[in-house]
N, C-alpha and C positions, 0 to 999 in steps of 0.2 A: 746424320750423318758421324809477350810471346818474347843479354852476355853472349857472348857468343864466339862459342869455340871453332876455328878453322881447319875442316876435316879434308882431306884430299881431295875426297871425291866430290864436295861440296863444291869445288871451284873448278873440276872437267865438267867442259862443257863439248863434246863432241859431234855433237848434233843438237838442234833447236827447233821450236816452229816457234808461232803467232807472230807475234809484232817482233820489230826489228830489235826493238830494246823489252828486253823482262819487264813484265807489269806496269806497260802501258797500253791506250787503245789507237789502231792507226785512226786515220778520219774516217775511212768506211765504217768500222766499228761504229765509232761516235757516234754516228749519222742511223745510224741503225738501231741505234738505243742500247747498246751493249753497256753495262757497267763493273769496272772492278769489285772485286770482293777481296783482293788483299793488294795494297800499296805498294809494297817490296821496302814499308820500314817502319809499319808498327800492327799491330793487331785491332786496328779499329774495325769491328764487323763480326768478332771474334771474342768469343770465352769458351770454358771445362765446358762441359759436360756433366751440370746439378753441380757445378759453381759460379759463385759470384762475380767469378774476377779470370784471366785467360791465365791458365797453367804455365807456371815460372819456367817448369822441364823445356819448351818449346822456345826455340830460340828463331830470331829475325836474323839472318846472316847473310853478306852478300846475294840480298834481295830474293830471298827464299823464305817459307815459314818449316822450319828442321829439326824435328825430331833428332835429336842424341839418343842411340841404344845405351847401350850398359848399364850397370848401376854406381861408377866412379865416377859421375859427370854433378855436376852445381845445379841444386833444386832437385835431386832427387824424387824425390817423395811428390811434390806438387806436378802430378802429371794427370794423364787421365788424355779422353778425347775431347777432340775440339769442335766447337759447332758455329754455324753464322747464328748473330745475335736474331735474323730475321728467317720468315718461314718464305715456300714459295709453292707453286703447284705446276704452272706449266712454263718452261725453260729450255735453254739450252745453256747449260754448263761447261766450260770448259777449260781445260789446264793442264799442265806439264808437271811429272813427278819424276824422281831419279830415287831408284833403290839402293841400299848398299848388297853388299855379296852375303846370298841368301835368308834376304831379309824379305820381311810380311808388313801390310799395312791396306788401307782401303779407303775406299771416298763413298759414304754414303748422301742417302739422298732421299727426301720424303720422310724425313723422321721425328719423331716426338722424343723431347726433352722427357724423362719419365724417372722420378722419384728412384733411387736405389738401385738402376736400370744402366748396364752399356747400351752405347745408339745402339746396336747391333740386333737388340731385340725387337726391334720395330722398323728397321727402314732394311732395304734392296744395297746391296753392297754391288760396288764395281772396283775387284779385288786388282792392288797393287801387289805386287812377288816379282822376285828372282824366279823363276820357272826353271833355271838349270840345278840352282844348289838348293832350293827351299823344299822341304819334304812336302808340304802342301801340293805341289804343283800334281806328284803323285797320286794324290790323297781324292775323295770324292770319286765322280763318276765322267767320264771321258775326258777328263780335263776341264771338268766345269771349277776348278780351285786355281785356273793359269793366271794371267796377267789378261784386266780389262772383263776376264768371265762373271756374269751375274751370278756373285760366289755361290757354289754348293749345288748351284741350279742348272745355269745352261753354260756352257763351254765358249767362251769368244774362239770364233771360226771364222777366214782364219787367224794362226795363231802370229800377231807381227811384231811382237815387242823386243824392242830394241835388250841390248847385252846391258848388263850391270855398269854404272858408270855416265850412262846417256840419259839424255832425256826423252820421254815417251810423251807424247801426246793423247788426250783425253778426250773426249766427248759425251758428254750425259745427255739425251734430249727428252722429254718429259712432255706429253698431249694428251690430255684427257686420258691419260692411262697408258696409253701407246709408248714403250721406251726403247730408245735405242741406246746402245756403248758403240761410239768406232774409237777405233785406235790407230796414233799414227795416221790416218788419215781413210781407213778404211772401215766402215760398218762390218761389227764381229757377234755384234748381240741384236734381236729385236723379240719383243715382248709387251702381251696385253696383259697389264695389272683385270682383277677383279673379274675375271668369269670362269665357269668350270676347269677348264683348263689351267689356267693358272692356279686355283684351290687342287688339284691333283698333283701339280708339279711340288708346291708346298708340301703336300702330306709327306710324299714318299723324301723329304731331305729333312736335314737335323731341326729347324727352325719350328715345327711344331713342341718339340721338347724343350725351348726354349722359351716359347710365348704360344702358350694353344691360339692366340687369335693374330699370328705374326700374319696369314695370308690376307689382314685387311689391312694391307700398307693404308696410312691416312694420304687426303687427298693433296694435304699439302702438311709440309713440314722445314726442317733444320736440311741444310745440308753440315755436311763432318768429313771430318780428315781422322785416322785411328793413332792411334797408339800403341802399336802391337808389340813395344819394346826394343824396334830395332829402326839404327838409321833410316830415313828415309826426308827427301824433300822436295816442294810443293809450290810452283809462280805458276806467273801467271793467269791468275784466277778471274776468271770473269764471267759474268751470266748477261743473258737475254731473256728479260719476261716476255711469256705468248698469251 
């Protein structure tokens, strides 16, 4: 598929889901076997992407993990994406992310750590954007580059993602190959990893000239949060092994 500067839009909150409080689990959670994967105040669970240590760039901020764009921000250079230290195969994922004003970023998932490699060459993206001001949102084929769409591939339908500013709600769920993206609280994506069809849908998008064997997502892997150089931030995070 962590100083901390306080940016505006890091602190609107104008809409929420999950627990009452950011990056906890209510008692049904717990009971259910659901576990956090980020705290809301340090990066345990978390390093780069083909490094040792979790990229200095990303910062812990009023209980977010946040990306700073630009390039006049502290730590510059040590950025890169970020991965759980641990793999997983069948799951439900889930988490709130806020973009800034048309900004790019993404939550991969099923991917292999790979020598000299962004995750992006080997794992299924559920693309984070601006859809009003981000040229991507344009870009691809019906809209498969929107917010929540299994990027480049298939379009989240419909399209519900909150305005720049808000939090959006996430969904990953991962079954023997079967995945689905909802957003906000509505199923936008569903797809079978690993048969003809999905080897077709592969060909005809960018991801062959990227890795000729990207159509064998592995069966289990990292999940990741990107890097794509622009604001963006990330609670709430929590999984359910199946």
């Amino acid at each position: 598929m962590a100083a901390a500067f306080v940016f505006t839009l890091s602190c609107k909150s104008t809409k929420t889901g999950g627990s009452a409080e950011p990056n906890q689990l209510s008692k049904k959670e717990t009971k259910e076997g659901w576990v956090l994967l980020f705290d809301g105040k340090t990066s345990e669970g978390w390093k780069g992407n083909n490094k040792a240590h979790f990229p200095k760039r990303w910062q812990i901020v009023d209980g977010t993990l946040h990306f700073p764009g630009g390039d006049n921000v502290p730590n510059a250079r040590d950025r890169g994406d970020i991965i759980t230290t641990k793999e997983f195969s069948n799951f439900r994922l889930k988490m709130e992310w806020k973009i800034s004003e048309a900004g790019n970023s993404g939550i991969f998932y099923l991917g292999k750590e790979t020598e000299g490699w962004p995750i992006y060459k080997t794992a299924p993206e559920c693309q984070v954007l601006d859809n009003e001001k981000h040229p991507d949102a344009r870009a691809g084929k019906n809209g498969n580059r929107k917010s929540s769409s299994l990027y480049d591939l298939i379009p989240a339908t419909p399209q519900n993602a909150r305005p720049v500013g808000e939090w959006n709600e996430v969904e990953i769920e991962v079954n023997n190959g079967h995945v689905v993206h909802r957003q906000n609280g509505v199923e936008v994506v569903k797809y079978q990893l690993w048969t003809e069809e999905w080897k077709a849908l592969v060909k005809d998008s960018k991801f062959p000239g990227l890795n000729p064997d990207w159509a064998n997502v592995p069966k289990k892997g990292v999940i990741a949060l990107q890097d794509h150089g622009d604001d963006v931030w990330f609670r709430n995070i929590k999984i359910l092994e199946q």
